[in-house]
C-alpha positions in Angstrom: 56.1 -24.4 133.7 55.7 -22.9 130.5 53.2 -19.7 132.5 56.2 -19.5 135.2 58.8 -19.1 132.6 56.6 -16.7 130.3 56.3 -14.5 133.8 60.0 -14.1 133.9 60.5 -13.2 130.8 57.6 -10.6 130.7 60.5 -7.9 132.9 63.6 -6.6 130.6 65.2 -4.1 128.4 66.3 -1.4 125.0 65.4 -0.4 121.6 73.9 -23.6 99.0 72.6 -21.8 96.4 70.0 -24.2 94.4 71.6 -25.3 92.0 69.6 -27.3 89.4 69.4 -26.3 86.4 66.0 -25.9 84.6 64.8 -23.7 82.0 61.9 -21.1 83.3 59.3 -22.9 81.8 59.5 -25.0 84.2 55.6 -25.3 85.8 54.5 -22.4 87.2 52.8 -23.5 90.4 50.0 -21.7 92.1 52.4 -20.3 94.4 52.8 -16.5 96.1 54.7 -15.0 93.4 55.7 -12.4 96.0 58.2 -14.9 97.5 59.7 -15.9 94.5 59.9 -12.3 92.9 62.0 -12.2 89.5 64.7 -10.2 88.6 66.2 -10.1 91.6 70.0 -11.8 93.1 68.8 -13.1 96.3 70.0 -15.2 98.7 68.2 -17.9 101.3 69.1 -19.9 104.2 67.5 -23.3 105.3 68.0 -24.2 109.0 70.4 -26.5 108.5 72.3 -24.1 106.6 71.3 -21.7 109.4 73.1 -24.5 111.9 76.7 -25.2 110.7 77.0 -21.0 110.3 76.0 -20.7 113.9 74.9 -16.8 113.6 72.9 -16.1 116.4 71.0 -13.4 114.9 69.6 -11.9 111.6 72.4 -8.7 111.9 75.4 -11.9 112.2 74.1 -13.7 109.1 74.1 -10.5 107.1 77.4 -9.3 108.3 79.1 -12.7 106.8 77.2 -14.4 104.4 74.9 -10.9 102.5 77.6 -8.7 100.8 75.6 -5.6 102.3 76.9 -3.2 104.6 76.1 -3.5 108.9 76.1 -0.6 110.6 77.1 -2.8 114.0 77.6 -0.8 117.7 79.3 -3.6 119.1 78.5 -7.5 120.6 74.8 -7.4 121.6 74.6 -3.7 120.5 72.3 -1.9 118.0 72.7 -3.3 114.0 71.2 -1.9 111.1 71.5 -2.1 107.5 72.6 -0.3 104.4 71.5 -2.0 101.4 72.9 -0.4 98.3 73.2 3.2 99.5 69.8 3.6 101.4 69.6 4.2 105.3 68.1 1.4 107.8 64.4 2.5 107.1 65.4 1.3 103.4 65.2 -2.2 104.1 61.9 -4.1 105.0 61.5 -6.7 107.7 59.2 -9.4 107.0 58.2 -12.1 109.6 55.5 -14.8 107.2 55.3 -11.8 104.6 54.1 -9.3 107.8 56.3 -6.0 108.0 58.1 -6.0 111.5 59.9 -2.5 111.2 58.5 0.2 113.9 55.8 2.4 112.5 57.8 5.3 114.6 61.4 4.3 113.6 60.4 3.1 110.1 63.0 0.6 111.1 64.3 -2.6 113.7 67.2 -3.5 115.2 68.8 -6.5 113.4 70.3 -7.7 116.9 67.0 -8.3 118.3 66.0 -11.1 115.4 66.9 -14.3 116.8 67.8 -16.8 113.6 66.1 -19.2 116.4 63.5 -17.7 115.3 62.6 -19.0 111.6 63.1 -22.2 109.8 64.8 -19.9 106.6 65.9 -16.7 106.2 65.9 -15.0 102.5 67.6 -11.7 101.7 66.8 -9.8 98.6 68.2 -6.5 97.8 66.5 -4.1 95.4 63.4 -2.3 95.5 60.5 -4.2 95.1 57.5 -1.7 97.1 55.3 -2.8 94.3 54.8 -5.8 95.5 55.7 -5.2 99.7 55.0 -1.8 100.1 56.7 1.3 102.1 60.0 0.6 102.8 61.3 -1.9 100.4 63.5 0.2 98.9 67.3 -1.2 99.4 66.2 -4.7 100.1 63.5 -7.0 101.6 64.6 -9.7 104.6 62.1 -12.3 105.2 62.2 -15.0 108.0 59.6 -17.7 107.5 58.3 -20.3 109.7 56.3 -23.6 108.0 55.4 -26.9 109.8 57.3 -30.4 108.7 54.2 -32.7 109.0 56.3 -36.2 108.6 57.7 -35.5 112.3 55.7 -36.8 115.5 58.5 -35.7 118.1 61.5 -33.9 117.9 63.8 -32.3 121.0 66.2 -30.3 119.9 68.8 -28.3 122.5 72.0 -26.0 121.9 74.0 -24.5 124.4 77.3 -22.6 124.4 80.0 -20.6 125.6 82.1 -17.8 124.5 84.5 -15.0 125.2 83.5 -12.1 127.3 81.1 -14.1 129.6 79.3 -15.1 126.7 76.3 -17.8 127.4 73.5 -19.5 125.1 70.7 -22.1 125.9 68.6 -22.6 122.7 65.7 -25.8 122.8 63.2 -26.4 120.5 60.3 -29.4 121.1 58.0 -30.3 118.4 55.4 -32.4 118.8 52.6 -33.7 116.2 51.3 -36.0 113.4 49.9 -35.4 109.8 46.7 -33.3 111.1 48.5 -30.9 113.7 51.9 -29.8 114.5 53.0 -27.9 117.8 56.6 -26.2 118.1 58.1 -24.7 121.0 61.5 -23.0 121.0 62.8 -21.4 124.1 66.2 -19.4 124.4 68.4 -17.3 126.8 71.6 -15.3 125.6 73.9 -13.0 127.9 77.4 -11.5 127.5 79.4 -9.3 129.4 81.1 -7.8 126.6 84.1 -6.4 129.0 86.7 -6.6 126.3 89.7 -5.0 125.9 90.6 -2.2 123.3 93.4 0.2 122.3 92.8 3.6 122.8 96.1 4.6 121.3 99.6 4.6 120.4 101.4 4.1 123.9 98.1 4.3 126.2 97.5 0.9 128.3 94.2 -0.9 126.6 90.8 0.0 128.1 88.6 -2.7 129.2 85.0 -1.8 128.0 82.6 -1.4 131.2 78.5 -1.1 131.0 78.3 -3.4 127.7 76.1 -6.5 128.9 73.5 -7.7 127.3 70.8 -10.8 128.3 67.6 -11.7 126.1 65.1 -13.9 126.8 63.0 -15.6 123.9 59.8 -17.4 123.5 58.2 -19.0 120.6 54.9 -21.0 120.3 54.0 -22.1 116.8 50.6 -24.2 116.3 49.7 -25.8 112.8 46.3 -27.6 111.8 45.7 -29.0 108.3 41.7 -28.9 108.7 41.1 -30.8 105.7 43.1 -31.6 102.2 42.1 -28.4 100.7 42.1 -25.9 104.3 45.2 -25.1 106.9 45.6 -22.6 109.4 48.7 -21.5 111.3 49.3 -19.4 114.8 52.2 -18.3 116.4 53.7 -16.4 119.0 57.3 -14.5 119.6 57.8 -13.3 122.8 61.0 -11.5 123.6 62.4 -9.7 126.2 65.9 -7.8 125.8 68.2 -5.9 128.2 71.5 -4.2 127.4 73.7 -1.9 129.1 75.1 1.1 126.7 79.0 1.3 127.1 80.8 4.2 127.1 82.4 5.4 123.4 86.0 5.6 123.4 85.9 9.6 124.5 83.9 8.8 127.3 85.1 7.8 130.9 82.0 6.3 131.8 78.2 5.3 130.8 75.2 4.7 133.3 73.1 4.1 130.2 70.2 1.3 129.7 67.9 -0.5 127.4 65.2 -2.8 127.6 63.0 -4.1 124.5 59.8 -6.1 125.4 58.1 -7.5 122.6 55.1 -9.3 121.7 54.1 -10.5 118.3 50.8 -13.0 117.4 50.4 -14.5 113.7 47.4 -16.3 112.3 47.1 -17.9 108.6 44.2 -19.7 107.0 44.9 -21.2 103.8 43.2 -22.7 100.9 43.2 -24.7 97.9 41.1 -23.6 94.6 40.7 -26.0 91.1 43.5 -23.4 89.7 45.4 -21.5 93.3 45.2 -20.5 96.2 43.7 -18.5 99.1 45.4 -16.8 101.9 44.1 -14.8 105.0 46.8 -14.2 107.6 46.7 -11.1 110.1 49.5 -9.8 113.1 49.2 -8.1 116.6 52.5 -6.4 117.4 52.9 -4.9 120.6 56.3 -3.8 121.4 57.6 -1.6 124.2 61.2 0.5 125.0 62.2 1.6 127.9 65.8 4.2 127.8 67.0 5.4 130.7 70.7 7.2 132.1 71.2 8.0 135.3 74.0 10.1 134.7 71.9 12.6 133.1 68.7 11.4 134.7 67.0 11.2 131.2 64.4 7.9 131.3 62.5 7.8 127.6 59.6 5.1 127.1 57.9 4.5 123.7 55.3 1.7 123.1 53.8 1.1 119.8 51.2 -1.5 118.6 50.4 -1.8 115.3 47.5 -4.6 113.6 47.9 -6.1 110.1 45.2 -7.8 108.4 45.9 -9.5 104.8 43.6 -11.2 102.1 45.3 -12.7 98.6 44.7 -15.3 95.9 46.9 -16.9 93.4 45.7 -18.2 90.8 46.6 -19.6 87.5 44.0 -19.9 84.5 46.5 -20.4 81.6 49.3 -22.3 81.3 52.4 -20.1 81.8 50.2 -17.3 83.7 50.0 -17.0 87.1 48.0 -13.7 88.8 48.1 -12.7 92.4 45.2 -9.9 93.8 45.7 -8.8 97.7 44.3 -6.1 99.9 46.6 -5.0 103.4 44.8 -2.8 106.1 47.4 -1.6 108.5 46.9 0.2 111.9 49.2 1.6 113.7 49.1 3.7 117.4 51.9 5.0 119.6 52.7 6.3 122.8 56.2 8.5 124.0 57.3 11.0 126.0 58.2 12.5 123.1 54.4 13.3 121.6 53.3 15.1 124.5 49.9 14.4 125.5 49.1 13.2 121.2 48.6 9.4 120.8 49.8 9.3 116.9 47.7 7.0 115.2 47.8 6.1 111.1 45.8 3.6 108.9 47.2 2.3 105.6 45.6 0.2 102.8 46.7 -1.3 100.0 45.6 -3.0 96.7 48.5 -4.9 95.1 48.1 -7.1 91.7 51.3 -9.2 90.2 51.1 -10.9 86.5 53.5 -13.4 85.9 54.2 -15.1 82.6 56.4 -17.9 82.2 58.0 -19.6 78.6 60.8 -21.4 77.8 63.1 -18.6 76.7 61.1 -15.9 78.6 59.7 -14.4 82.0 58.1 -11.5 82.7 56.4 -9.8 85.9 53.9 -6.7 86.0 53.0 -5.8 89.4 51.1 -2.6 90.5 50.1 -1.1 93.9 47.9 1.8 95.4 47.9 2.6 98.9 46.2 5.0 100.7 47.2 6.8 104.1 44.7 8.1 106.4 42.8 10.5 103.8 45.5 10.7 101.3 46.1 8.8 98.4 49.8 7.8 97.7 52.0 7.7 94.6 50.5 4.7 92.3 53.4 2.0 92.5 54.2 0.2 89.0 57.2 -2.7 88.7 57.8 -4.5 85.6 60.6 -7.4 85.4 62.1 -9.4 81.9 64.5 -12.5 82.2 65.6 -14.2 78.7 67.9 -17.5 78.7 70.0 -17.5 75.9 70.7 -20.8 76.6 69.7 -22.8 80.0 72.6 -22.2 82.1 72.9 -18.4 80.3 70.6 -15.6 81.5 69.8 -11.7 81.5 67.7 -9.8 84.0 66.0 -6.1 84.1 63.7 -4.4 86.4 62.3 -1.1 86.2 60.1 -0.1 89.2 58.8 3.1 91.1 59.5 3.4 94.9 58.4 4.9 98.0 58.6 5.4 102.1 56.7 6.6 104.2 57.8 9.1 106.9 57.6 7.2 110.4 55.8 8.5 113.2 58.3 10.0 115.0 58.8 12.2 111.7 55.4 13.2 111.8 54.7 13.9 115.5 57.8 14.3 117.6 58.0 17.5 119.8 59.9 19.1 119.4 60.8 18.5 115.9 57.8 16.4 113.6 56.8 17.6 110.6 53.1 16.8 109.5 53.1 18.3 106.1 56.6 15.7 105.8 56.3 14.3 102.5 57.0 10.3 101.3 60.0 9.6 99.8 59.6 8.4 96.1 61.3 7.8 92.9 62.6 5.2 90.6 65.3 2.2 90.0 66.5 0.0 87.4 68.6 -3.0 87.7 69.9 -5.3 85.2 71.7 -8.4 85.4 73.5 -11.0 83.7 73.7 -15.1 85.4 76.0 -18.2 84.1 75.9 -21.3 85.8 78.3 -24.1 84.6 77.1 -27.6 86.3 78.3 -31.1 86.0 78.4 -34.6 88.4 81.2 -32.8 90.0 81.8 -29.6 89.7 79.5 -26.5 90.2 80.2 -23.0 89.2 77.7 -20.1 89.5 78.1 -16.3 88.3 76.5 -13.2 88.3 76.4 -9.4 87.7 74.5 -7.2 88.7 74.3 -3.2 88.1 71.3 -1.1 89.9 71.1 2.6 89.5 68.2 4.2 91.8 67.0 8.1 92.8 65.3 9.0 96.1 63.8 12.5 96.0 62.2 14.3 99.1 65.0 12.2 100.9 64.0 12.6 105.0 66.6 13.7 106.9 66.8 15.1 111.0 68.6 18.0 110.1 69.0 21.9 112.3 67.7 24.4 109.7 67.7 28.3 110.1 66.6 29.9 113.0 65.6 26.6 114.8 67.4 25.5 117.8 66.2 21.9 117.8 66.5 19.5 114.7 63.4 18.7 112.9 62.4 16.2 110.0 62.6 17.5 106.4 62.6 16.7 102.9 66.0 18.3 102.5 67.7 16.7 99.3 67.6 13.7 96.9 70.1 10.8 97.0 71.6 9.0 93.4 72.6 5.5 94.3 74.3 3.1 92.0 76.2 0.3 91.8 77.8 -3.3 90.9 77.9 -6.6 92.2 80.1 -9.3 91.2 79.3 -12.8 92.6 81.0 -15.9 91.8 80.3 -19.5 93.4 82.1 -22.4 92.7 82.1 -25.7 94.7 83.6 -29.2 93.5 82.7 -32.7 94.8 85.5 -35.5 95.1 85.3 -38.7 96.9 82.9 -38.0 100.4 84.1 -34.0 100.2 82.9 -31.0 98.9 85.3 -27.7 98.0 83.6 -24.8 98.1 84.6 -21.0 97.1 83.0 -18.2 97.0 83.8 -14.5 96.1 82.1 -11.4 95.8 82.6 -7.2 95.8 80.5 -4.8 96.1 81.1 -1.3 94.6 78.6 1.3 96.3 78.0 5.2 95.3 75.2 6.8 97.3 75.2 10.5 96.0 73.7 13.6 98.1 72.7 16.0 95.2 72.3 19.4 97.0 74.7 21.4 99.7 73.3 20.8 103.1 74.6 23.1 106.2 73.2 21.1 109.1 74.6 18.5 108.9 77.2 19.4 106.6 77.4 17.6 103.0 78.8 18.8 99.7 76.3 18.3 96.8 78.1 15.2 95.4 79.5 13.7 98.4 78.8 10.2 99.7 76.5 9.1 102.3 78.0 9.0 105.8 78.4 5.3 106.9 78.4 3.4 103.2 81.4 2.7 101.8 81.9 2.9 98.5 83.8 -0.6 98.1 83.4 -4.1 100.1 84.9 -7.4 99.1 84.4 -10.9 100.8 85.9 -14.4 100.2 84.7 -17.4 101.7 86.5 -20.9 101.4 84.7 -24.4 102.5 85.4 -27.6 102.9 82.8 -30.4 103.8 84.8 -34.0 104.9 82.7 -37.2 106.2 81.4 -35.1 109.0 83.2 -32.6 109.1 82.3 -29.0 108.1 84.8 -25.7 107.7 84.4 -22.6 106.9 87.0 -19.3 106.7 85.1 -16.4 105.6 87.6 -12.5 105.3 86.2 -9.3 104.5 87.5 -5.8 103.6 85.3 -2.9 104.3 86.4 0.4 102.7 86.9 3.6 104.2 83.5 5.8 104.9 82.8 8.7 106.3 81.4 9.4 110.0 79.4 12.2 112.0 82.5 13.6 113.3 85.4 11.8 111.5 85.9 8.9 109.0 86.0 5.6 109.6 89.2 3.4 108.3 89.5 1.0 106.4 89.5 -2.6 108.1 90.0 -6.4 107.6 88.3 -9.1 109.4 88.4 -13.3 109.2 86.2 -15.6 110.8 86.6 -19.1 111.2 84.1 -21.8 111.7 84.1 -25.6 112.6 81.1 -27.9 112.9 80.7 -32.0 113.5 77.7 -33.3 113.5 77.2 -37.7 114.0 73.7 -39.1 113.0 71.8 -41.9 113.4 68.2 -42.8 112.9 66.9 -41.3 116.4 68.7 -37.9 115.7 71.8 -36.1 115.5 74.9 -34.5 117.7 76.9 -32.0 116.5 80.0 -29.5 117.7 80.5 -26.3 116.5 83.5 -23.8 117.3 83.2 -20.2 115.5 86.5 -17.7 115.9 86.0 -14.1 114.7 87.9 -11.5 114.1 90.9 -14.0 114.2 93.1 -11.8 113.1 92.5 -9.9 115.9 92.1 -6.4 113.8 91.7 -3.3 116.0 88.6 -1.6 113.8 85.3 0.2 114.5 82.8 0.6 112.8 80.6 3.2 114.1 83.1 5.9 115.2 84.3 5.8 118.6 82.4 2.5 119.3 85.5 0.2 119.9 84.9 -4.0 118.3 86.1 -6.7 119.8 89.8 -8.2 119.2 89.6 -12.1 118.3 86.8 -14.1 120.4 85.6 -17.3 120.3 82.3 -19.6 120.7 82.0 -23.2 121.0 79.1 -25.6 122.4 77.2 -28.6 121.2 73.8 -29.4 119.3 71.8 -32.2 120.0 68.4 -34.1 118.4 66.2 -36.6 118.9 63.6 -37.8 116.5 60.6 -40.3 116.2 
């Protein structure tokens, strides 16, 4: 059944905050200090966390729950990320601590991560390539999958409707004991996406045509402990994506198509030493897009693969120190229409080291990393974080850190258009920070601040220079980015209910420092698509069992390609029941966005839906 299903899927298409309160010398476990990084405001989901928000994907989550800035097409359409003033190749996509953005993009497409997919999420802006490498400039996502070894079966299925033709079948089946673990999870997702939308003052609405989407997803996750000390891990994701391209606003009509296949294997072996750990873990990534419109008869394929092999240890011979040494050999190889008759291909290693100290007062992390691509030998990567409590609910945070990217593929070797001799963006950030956190039977109350300053020189941009007639890739200027955050928490317990609010703004300058002619930009004007100010508020309430949630947003104004983009408001609601008992749960969930039904964009002339609505039903069982 499971090979039947596998061969349909293999055809379609397109590109609670913890809260306990401890002081940091708390035991410093032999861990992999590159998941718990310091210094840094991050923020993690757990699947049941995961459940009552009922984001179906890693571009929803982000949109409502992050603070940082989606760069959304539409329902179903292409997402990606500014985080803190950088572009989409600025943040790195990690699936079990392996990079999933697209050696020839340098980035992915938010929409096609299924939260499905991973047992937590964790977002962390900031640089931190010392420690993750090219590309973790504005921020670092991570989706993790681990094995609960207490279960023997579990059967798990969601389903739902929406607007717009909306449809969602989710199961999960895992079956095991304490020596081996198996977990399936299966899902299909479609939507029409034939909304209305107002074209303009006195002009009838226009429903939105060519906007469907469907996406198939497989996942097949094995776990063996071998022996007290020895485990080993492998999975597969398997997905297969199709989606229709509507028309923008100025367009009568669109012919245009995508379809993503991908394939992704994961392995891990770890093990136990007297004072750490081992890991080896390694990743096959095959992933294929097809582009076609028949109105201009244009049909684009690309298909990439790219093979990841890592070795660390963790280890921790002092009390208070803890020491991580790691090596990463990367190889990548593509295929497009676009290379001509050149099959691009580029190997990457890495030596990374990370010290961590830990006292009652005072942390502190030195991490270093050298890579080398092909021949050449990159910029040498140091990071060094502090964190002081003043008092154990009081504390300050700084990092100082060099960073880097490397040009993608398709910046090297495009025709026409790739520049070889393309250089790596690289230079340096601070961030400092201050936390409070007020805690008592009842009542909870978390703060932070956070200010980051950062400067990207031989910043890669597609630009039309002189004389050319196409636009090529070029080290063309250097972007200042700086900002704050304000975040404050606060949730309070009474009787069987929990109050929760939760505020936060986000004040964004992403500076071009030199005139540029093609495209045009003013030395000293801001990035096209980040805005310089977002706010969101989030109110909760948690009765018997009962769960609600209204999260609003404002977006400031930004600028566009070819005009700016307004400034725009949007609330979403969400409900979820859930009933348990000792052979599993039931639950009910009902999500409205945009229920203010705000007419906005935000990619200019790619209309957003007016208010919409999904509701369905979650069910367990356990033994």
């Amino acid at each position: 059944m499971l090979l039947i299903w596998l061969g349909g899927v293999s055809t379609y298409a397109q590109a609670v905050v913890d809260t306990s309160l401890t002081m940091p010398a708390i035991e410093i476990t032999a861990s992999n200090i590159r998941n718990e990084s310091m210094g840094f405001s991050g923020r993690s989901w757990d699947a049941e966390e995961m459940l009552k928000l009922n984001a179906q994907n890693v571009a929803e989550l982000l949109s409502s729950e992050s603070g940082s800035y989606l760069k959304s097409y539409g329902l179903g359409s292409i997402a990606t990320s500014s985080v803190r003033g950088g572009n989409a190749g600025h943040t790195l996509l990690l699936w079990n601590g392996l990079p999933l953005n697209s050696p020839m993009l340098a980035q992915l497409d938010l929409s096609l991560l299924p939260l499905f997919a991973a047992e937590s999420v964790r977002f962390t802006p900031g640089s931190n390539t010392a420690l993750w490498g090219s590309g973790a400039v504005g921020g670092i996502i991570d989706l993790q999958n681990n094995a609960d070894f207490s279960k023997k079966v579990v059967v798990q299925n969601k389903s739902g409707i929406g607007s717009f033709g909306r449809f969602l079948q989710q199961n999960k089946i895992l079956i095991g004991n304490q020596k081996f673990q198996s977990i399936t999870r299966l899902s299909l997702e479609r939507a029409e996406n034939d909304f209305f939308y107002n074209v303009g003052r006195g002009i009838p609405d226009k429903q939105q045509t060519n906007a469907s989407f469907k996406q198939h997803f497989i996942m097949q996750e094995l776990y063996w402990k071998i022996n007290a000390k020895h485990s080993f891990s492998l999975q597969y994701w398997g997905q297969n994506s199709n989606r229709n391209i509507p028309p923008t606003i100025v367009q009568s009509k669109s012919e245009a198509q995508q379809n993503d296949v991908v394939h992704r294997l994961f392995f891990d072996l770890k093990g136990t030493l007297k004072n750490g750990v081992w890991n080896v873990k390694g990743g096959y990534f095959n992933e294929r897009l097809d582009y076609r419109d028949q109105q201009i008869l244009l049909k684009a394929e690309s298909h990439f693969s790219t093979f990841i092999g890592e070795m660390s240890s963790t280890w921790s011979p002092l009390k208070g120190h803890l020491f991580l040494a790691g090596m990463t050999y990367t190889k990548s190889m593509a295929q497009a229409d676009g290379y001509k008759n050149q099959v691009p291909e580029e190997d990457r290693t890495a030596l990374f080291v990370s010290w961590k100290y830990g006292s009652k007062k005072y942390n502190s992390q030195f991490s270093v990393r050298q890579e080398f691509l092909d021949n050449t030998i990159l910029p040498f990567i140091p990071s060094l974080t502090l964190e002081y409590y003043f008092q154990p609910e009081f504390k300050i945070r700084g990092k100082f850190n060099r960073n880097y990217r490397l040009p993608s593929l398709n910046d090297r070797f495009w025709i026409p258009g790739g520049n070889p001799d393309i250089l790596p963006e690289s230079g340096w950030s601070q961030e400092t920070g201050i936390d409070y956190t007020l805690k008592n039977k009842k009542f909870v109350f978390l703060s932070s601040l956070t200010a980051y300053h950062r400067i990207i020189n031989n910043w890669i941009l597609w630009s039309q220079q002189p004389g050319e007639f196409h636009f090529s890739a070029n080290n063309i200027t250097s972007v200042r980015s700086y900002g704050l955050e304000p975040r404050v928490d606060l949730s309070y317990t009474f009787q069987k209910s929990i109050v929760g609010f939760k505020v936060g703004y986000d004040f964004v300058r992403a500076i071009n420092l030199f005139d540029l002619v093609s495209p045009y930009m003013t030395a000293g004007s801001q990035l096209i698509y980040t805005p310089v100010h977002q706010i969101s508020a989030t109110f909760s309430m948690s009765f018997l069992k009962f769960s609600f949630m209204y999260h609003h947003q404002l977006t400031g104004k930004t600028k566009g390609i070819n005009e700016d983009v307004d400034t725009f408001l949007v609330g979403n609601f969400r409900l979820f029941y859930q009933i348990k008992n000792k052979n599993g749960k039931a639950g009910f969930f009902m999500n409205c966005n945009n229920i203010w039904d705000a007419d906005y964009v935000i990619v200019e002339r790619r209309p957003m839906p007016g208010i919409h609505f999904m509701t369905g039903v979650q069910i367990s069982f356990e033994k």
